[in-house]
C-alpha positions, 0 to 999 in steps of 0.5 A: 486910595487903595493902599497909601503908605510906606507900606504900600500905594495903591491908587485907583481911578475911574470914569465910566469909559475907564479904570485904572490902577496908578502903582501896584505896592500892595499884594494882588490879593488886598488888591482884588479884594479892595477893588471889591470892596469899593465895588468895582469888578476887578476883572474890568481893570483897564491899565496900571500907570508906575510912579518909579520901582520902589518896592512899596509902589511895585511888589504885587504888579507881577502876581496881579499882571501874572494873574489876568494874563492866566485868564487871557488879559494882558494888562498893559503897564505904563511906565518910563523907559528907565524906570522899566529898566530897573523892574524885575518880573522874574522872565514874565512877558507883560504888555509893558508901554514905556514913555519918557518923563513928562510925556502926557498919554491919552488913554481910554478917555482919559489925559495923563500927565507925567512929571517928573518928581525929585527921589531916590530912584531911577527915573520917578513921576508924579501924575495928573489924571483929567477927565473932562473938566475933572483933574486930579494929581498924585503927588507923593515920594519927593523930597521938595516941592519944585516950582515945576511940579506946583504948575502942574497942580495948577486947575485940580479939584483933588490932590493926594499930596504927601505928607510923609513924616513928623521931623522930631518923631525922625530923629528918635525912629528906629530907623539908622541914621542913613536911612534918616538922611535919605528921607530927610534930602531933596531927593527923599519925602516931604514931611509934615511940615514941608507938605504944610509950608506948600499948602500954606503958599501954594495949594490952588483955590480950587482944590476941593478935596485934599489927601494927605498920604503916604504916610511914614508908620514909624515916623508919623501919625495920622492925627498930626498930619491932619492938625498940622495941614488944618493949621496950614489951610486956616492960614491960607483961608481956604476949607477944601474937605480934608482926609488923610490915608492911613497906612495899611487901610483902604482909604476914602473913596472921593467921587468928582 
């Protein structure tokens, strides 16, 4: 996790044949220097995939496209065909390849699986990423879990599951009571324990690692998503590694 927060998401993954962003919400600067940071080259970036046009999952994708296309790369986008209808890049031409929501693309080695995701955007998706028998799956910005999705999660070993905001710590936010409402529908996050109830029920025994992210700054704390999640999975007798991405950090690297 580059970057996974309401202030920013970020993902990178990688396999020996390919690297890859999965949305482009922190500035290019953080984004170079963070890829740096984990050692890997920044110029052997081979594609970024778009979740939906939120600005905190878009706002450094045209500075940073902006910035290979000036040394010669166009970096090719993967996105929906309505969620590329909503993105503004100021008259900048990128290599932009649309597909509709739950088409899987192969691409450099890898299977990604697209699926749709209930929030308050144009056309928004989660993504499983296979390599091999590896599988992994970004899973944020939703404001349930539908039955569709936990069958996509099926045969993961990693998960990065939202877990965006503690309901109490909400209602006393210092956000207006719209913005509340917005976070709180079936089309806006899951909170604590709407992340917790799926992990309790639902979570595959074979996930090994599990990420809690895109956490709320105002509304959550690390520290009661771990306790929360850990109670959940003490419940369900499973012990995957847990982690939890902090806002505003470069998160842990996971290697499978």
């Amino acid at each position: 996790m580059l970057a996974s927060s309401s202030a920013g998401n970020c993902i990178y993954v990688s396999t020996p044949q390919a690297r890859i962003l999965i949305d482009a919400g922190i500035s290019r600067k953080q984004t170079l220097e963070r890829l740096a940071a984990v050692g890997e080259d920044p110029d052997r970036l081979d594609a970024i995939f778009i979740t939906h046009e939120h600005s905190d999952h878009i706002s450094g994708l045209a500075p940073l496209v902006k910035g290979y296309a000036a040394r010669g790369r166009q970096l090719p986008i993967f996105l929906t065909h309505l969620t590329a209808r909503e993105i503004d890049l100021n008259g900048f031409n990128p290599d932009l390849r649309p597909f509709q929501a739950g088409a899987c693309i192969e691409f450099a080695g890898l299977k990604i699986q697209s699926f749709t995701i209930p929030h308050d955007s144009a056309d928004p998706v989660g993504y499983t990423v296979s390599s091999g028998s590896a599988k992994i799956a970004i899973v944020t910005d939703l404001g349930y879990m539908p039955d569709s999705i936990k069958w996509h999660l099926h045969g993961c070993q990693a998960i990065l599951l939202e877990s965006n905001h503690d309901p109490s710590m909400l209602q006393v936010g210092p956000v207006p009571w719209s913005v509340k409402q917005r976070i709180l529908s079936r089309k806006g996050h899951l909170s604590n324990a709407a992340a917790c109830e799926y992990i309790a029920t639902d979570l595959p025994a074979e996930v090994e690692t599990l990420i809690l992210g895109h956490l709320s700054e105002n509304h959550n704390v690390p520290f009661l998503a771990e306790h929360d999640a850990r109670e959940a999975l003490a419940r369900r007798g499973l012990s995957p590694h847990l982690a939890v991405a902090e806002p505003r950090k470069l998160g842990p690297l996971f290697q499978l």
